[in-house]
N, C-alpha and C positions, 0 to 999 in steps of 0.2 A: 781134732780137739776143739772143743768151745773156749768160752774165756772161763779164767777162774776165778770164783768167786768163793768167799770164806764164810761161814756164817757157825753160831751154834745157838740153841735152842736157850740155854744161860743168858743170853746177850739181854735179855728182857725179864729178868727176875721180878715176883712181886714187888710193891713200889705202892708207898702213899698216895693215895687220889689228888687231883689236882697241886701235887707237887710241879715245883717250876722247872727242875730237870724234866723233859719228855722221855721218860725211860722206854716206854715202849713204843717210842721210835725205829726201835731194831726191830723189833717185831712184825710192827707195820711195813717197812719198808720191805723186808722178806717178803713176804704176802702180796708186797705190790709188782714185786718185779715178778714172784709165781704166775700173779695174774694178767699181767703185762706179755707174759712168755717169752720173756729175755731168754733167748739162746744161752745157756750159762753152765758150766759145772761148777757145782758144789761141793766146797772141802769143809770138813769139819777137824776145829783145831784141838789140842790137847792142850789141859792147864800148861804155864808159861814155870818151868821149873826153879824153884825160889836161886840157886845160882844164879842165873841168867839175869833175872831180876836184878840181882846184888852187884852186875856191873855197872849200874848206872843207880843205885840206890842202896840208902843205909840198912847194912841188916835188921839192926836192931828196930830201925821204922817197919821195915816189912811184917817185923814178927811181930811188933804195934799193931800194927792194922789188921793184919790177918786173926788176931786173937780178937777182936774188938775191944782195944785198950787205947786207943784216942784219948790224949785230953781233950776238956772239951775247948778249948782253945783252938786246936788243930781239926776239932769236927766242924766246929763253926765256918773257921777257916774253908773246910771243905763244902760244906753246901750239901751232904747227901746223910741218912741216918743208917747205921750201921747193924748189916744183917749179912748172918753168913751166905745167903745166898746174892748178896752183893758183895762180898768180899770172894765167891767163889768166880763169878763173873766178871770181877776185875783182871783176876789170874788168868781166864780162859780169853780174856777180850787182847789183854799184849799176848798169847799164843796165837792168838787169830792173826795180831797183826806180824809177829815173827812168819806165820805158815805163810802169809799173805808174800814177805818177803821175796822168800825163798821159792815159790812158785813166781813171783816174777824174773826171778834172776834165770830160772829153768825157763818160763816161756816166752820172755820179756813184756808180761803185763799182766796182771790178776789186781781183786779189789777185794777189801774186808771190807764188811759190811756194820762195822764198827769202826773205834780207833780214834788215833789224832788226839792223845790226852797232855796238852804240850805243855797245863800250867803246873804238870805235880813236879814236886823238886827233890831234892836229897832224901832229905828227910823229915820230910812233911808233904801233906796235900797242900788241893788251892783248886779254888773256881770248878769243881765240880772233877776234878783230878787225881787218880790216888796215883799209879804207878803210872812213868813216862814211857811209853811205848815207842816213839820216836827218838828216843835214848838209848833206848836198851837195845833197838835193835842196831845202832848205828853201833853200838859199844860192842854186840856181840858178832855182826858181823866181820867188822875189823880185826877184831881180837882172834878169832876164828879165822881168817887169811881168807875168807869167801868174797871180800872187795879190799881195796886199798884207798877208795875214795867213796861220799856217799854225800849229797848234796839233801838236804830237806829243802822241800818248797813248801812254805805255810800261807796259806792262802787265807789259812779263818781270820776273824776281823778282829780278832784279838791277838792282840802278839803273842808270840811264843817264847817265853819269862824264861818257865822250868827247862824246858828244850833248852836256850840259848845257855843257861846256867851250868847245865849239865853238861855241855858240851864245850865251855869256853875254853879247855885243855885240849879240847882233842884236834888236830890240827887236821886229820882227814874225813872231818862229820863236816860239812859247809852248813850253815845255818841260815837261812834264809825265808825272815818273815815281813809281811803284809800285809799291814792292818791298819784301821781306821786311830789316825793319832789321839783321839777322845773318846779313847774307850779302856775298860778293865786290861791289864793292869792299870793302877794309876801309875804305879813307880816302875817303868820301864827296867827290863834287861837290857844286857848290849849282843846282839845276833851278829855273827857276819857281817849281814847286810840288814839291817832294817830301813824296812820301806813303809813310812808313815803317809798313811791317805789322808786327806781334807774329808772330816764329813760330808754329804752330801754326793759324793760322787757317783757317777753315772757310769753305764755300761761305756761308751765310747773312751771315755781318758782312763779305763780301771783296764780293761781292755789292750790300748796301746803300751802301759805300763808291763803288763805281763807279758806280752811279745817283744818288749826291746830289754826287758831284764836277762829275760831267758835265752834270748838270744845269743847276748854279753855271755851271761854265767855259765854256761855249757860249754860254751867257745874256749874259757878259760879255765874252770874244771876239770870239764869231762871226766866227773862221775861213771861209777860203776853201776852207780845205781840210785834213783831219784825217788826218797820220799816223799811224796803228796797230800799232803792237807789240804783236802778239798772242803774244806767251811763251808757252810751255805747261809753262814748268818752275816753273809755280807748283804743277801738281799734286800730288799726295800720294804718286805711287811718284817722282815726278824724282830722276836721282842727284844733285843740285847744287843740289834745294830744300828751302825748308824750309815752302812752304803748306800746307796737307791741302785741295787743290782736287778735284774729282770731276770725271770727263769732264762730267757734266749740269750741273756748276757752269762750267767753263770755255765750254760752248753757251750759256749765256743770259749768260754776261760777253760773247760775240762778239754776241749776239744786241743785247742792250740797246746796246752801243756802237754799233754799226750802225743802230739805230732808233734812237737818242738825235742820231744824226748827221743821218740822212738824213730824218728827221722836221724838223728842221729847213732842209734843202735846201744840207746842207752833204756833199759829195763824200768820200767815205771811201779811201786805197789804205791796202788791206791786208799787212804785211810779216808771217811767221810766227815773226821771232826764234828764241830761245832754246828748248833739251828737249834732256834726255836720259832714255838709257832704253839697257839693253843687250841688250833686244828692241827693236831696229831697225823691225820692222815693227809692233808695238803702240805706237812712237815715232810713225811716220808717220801711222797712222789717228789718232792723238794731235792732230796739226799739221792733217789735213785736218778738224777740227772749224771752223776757221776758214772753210774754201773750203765745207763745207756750209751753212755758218749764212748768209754770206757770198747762196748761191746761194737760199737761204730768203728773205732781206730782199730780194733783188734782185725776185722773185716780188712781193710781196707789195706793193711801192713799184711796181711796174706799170714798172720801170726797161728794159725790153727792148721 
């Protein structure tokens, strides 16, 4: 068996030209890793069924958004214009990342090629957010008796607000974000653990940080299973960051959290979060650092 990879054809629905979200980011990075000939199997996910959704969110929001009945207070809020065929791809994007789960828990590692939407909250969006998929799925696997423990690692350089929010009851979700402390949110959540960076940081001290975190946190843990926000707008060209990350720096953050996981025989699903970049296509080979490094450790752990 190859590694699994999640993908559907939705994940890139029509979209405004030169809007500031890179929507066809999914698109492209598909495309690249086809072209790249990442060894990969492909699953294709099913909408994310409105239950499932309603563990970690209001129903009444859902059926908000799903109708396209936003105020516009809460579109603003959100940052994206609303079209059924983005409210259909929001649904099928947390299916992606639930299927993505659950094939890691089966082979202890697969990646959605989406995902990581950590600012949406109860009942409302935010920052480009609608449903939390790192909620729903910590809510529904718990609730579901498929893990008893379930650590997030958020990597993107923005904190994760909605995630922490959504999860500040649940005592077997571990929240755990890393992010540049001057940057969006301004009005910070409280995570688990947040881990606020100095702008300006560089691969070497961002680097030692996520090897002595994980280290700790696994040790004390030990998770059933590690969600990954793998952000890539910690880099140093991102329009929305402020790390000075190296592509070679963001491969061995994918790298060591992948062996720091699965070295322990803890199940990794990968989400690719946040990036931007207004080269589109050096965005996407950006994002597939994840699904290489991903395909690297999977070799290497004899996981196929």
């Amino acid at each position: 068996m190859l590694l699994p990879l999640v993908y559907h054809d939705d994940y890139s629905p029509p979209f405004p030209a030169g809007h500031r979200f890179p929507m066809e980011k999914f698109r492209l990075l598909r495309e690249h890793l086809r072209d790249s000939a990442l060894a990969a199997d492909y699953h294709a996910p099913e909408l994310c069924p409105a239950d499932i959704l309603a563990l970690a969110h209001d129903p009444a929001y859902i059926e908000r958004y799903l109708a396209g009945e936003l105020p516009p207070g809460e579109q603003r809020r959100l940052g994206l214009p609303w079209s059924e065929a983005l409210a259909r791809r929001t649904v099928r994007a947390v299916g992606g990342s639930l299927l993505t789960a659950e094939l890691a828990l089966a082979h202890g590692l697969a990646c959605n090629l989406a995902g990581g939407t950590h600012h949406a909250h109860y009942d409302h969006p935010s920052g480009f957010c609608i449903f939390n998929d790192l909620a729903v799925i910590a809510r529904y696997l718990l609730a579901s008796g498929r893990v008893h423990r379930v650590l997030i690692f958020d990597c993107d350089v923005h904190q994760g607000d909605g995630t922490a929010r959504l999860l500040e009851d649940c005592r077997d979700a571990v929240t755990v974000s890393l992010h540049c402390e001057r940057n969006f949110p301004a009005s910070k959540a409280r995570s688990d653990w947040d881990i606020d960076l100095p702008a300006g940081m560089g691969d070497a001290a961002y680097l030692l940080t996520v090897d002595e975190l994980l280290g700790y946190l696994l040790q004390i843990y030990q998770p059933d299973l590690v969600l990954y926000d793998a952000g890539v707008d910690v880099h140093k060209d991102d329009a929305l960051g402020l790390l000075q990350l190296s592509d070679a720096g963001i491969a061995a953050r994918d790298l060591a959290v992948l062996r720091h996981c699965l070295g322990r025989d803890i199940p990794v699903a990968g989400l690719i979060g946040g990036g931007y970049d207004r080269d589109r296509h050096v965005l996407a080979r950006r994002h597939a650092i994840l699904q290489h490094s991903a395909a690297q450790v999977w070799d290497e752990f004899g996981l196929g």
